[in-house]
VOLOLUM-418840 format. One line per 5 residues: number of its first residue (from 0); their letters; for each residue z, x, y of C-alpha. Coordinates in nm, 4 decimals. Example, Ala and Ser with C-alpha at 12.3 -4.5 7.8 and 13.67 -1.06 7.14 Angstrom:
VOLOLUM-418840
0	AS	0.7800,1.2300,-0.4500  0.7140,1.3670,-0.1060;
This chain:
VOLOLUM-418840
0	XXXXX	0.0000,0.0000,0.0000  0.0929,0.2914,0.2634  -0.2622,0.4872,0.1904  -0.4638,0.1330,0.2447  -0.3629,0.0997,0.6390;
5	XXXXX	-0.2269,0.4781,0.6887  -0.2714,0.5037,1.0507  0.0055,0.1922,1.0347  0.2424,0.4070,0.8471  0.1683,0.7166,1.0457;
10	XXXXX	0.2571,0.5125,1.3172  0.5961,0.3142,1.2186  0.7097,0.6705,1.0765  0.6626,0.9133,1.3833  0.7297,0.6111,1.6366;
15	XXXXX	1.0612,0.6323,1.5496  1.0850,1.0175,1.5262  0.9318,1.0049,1.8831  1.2264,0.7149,1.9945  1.4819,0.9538,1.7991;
20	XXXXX	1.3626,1.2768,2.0329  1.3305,1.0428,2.3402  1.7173,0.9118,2.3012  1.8198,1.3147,2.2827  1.6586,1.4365,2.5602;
25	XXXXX	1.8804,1.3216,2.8917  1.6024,1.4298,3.1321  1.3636,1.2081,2.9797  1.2886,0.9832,3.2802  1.2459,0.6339,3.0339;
30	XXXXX	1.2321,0.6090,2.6305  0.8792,0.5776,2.6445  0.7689,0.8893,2.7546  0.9029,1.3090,2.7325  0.7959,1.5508,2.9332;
35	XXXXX	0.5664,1.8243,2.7439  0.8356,2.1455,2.7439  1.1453,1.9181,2.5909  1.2408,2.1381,2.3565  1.2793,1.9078,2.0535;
40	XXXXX	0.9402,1.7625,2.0992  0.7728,2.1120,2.1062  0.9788,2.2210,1.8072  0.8672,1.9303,1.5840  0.4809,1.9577,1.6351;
45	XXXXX	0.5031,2.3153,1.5851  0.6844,2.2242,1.2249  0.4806,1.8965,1.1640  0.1607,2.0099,1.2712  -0.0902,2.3596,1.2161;
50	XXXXX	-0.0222,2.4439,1.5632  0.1290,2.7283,1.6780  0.3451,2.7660,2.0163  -0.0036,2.9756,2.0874  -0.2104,2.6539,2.1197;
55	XXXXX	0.0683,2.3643,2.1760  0.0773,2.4256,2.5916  -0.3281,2.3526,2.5527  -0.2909,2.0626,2.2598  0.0063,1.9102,2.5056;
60	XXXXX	-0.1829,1.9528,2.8414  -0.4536,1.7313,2.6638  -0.2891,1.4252,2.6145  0.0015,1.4368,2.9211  -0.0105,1.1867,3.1812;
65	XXXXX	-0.0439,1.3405,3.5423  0.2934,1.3984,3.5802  0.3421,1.6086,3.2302  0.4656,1.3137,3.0251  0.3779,1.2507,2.6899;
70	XXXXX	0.3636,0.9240,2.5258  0.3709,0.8203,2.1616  -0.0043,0.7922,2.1730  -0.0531,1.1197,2.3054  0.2207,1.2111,2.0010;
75	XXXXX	0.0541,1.0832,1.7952  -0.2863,1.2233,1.8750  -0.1099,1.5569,1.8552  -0.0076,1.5401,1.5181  -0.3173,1.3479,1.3567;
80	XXXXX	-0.5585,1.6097,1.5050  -0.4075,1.9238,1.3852  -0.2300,1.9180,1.0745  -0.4021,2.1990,0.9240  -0.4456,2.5105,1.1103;
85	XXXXX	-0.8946,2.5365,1.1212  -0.8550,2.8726,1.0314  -0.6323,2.8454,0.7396  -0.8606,2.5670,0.5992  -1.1807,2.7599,0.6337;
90	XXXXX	-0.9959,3.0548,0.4719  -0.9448,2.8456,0.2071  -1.2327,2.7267,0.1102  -1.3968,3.0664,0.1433  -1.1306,3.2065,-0.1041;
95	XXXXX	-1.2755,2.9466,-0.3313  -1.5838,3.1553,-0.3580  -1.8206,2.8731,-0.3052  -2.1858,2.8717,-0.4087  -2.4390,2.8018,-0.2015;
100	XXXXX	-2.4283,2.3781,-0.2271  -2.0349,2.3971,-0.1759  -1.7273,2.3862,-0.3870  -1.6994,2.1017,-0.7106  -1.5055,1.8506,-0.6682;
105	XXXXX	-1.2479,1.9490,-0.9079  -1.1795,2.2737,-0.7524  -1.1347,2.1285,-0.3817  -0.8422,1.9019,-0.5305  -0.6351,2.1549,-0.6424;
110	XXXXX	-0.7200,2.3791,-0.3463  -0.6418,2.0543,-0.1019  -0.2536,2.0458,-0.3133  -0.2879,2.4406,-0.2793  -0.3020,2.4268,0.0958;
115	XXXXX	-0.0797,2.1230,0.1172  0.2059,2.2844,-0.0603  0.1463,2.6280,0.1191  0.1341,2.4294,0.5026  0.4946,2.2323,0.3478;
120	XXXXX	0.3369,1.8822,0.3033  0.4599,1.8688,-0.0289  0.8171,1.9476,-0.0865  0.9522,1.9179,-0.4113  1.0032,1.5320,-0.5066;
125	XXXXX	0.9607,1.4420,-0.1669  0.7359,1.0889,-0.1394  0.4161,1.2724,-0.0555  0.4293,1.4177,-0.3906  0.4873,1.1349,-0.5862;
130	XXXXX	0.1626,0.9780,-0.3808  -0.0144,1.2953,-0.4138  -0.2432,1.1668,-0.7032  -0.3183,0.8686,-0.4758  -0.3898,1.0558,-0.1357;
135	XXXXX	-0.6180,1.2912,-0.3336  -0.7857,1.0037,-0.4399  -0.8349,0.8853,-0.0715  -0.9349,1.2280,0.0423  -1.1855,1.3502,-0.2281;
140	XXXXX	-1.2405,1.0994,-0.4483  -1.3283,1.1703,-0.8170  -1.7129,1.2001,-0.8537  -1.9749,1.3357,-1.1217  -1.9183,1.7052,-1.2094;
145	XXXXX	-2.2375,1.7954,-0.9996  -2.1189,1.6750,-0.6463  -1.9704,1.9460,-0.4174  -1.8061,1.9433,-0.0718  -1.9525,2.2364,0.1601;
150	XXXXX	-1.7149,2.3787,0.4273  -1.7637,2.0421,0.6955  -1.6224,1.8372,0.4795  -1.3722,2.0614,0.3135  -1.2204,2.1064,0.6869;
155	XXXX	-1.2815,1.7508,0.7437  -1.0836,1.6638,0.4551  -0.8300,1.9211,0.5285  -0.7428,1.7554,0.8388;
């Protein structure tokens, strides 16, 4: 049920890490907003997401209203659009030793729980493993033994 509207649950989970991080922060000028250097708010998407403090200023400055607040859309937006770091995912799937029509199937599956596990998306008997099976399925569904994924949709998927 989560993986058939997962934007939804994306959305009811971080919403209320976003009200949690709002209610700690005493500057915050309402609960609907933080301002982009609150500490706690920086510290999660560098945790949650494949950014780095490197490219968060940039990733923040993006979505901030005007006046340097951030919203739970722009939250949001922030943690949907970098969950894997590019460069990890395309040294991935070049460690994979593709040929030249891409990678089968098979082999991008385990390297998708490969990278997952390595980036901490899949702690031990946390819920995301238990749905692993499932969100592979979503991602890169089973197919015939001759269709590949090249490196688009490999970092497509990754994300």
């Amino acid at each position: 049920a989560i993986l058939g509207n997962l934007e939804f649950a994306e959305e009811m989970a971080y919403s209320d890490v976003f009200s949690r991080l709002a209610c700690a922060n005493s500057s915050a000028s309402d609960m609907d907003t933080l301002p982009r250097d609150d500490p706690g708010l920086r510290q999660f998407l560098v945790s949650h997401t494949g950014l780095g403090l490197a490219h968060l200023d940039a990733e923040l400055a993006h979505v901030a209203s005007r006046d340097g607040e951030i919203g739970l859309d722009g939250f949001l937006s922030v943690l949907r659009g970098n969950p894997v770091p590019e460069d990890d995912a395309i040294t991935c799937y070049f460690e994979l030793d593709p040929p030249a029509g891409g990678v089968d199937v098979p082999s991008a599956r385990a390297a998708l729980e490969h990278l997952a596990r390595g980036a901490g998306c899949l702690p031990e008997g946390g819920l995301a493993e238990r749905a692993w099976p499932r969100i592979l399925d979503a991602a890169l569904p089973e197919a015939s033994p001759t269709r590949t994924v090249d490196m688009e949709q490999w970092v497509q998927t990754c994300r």
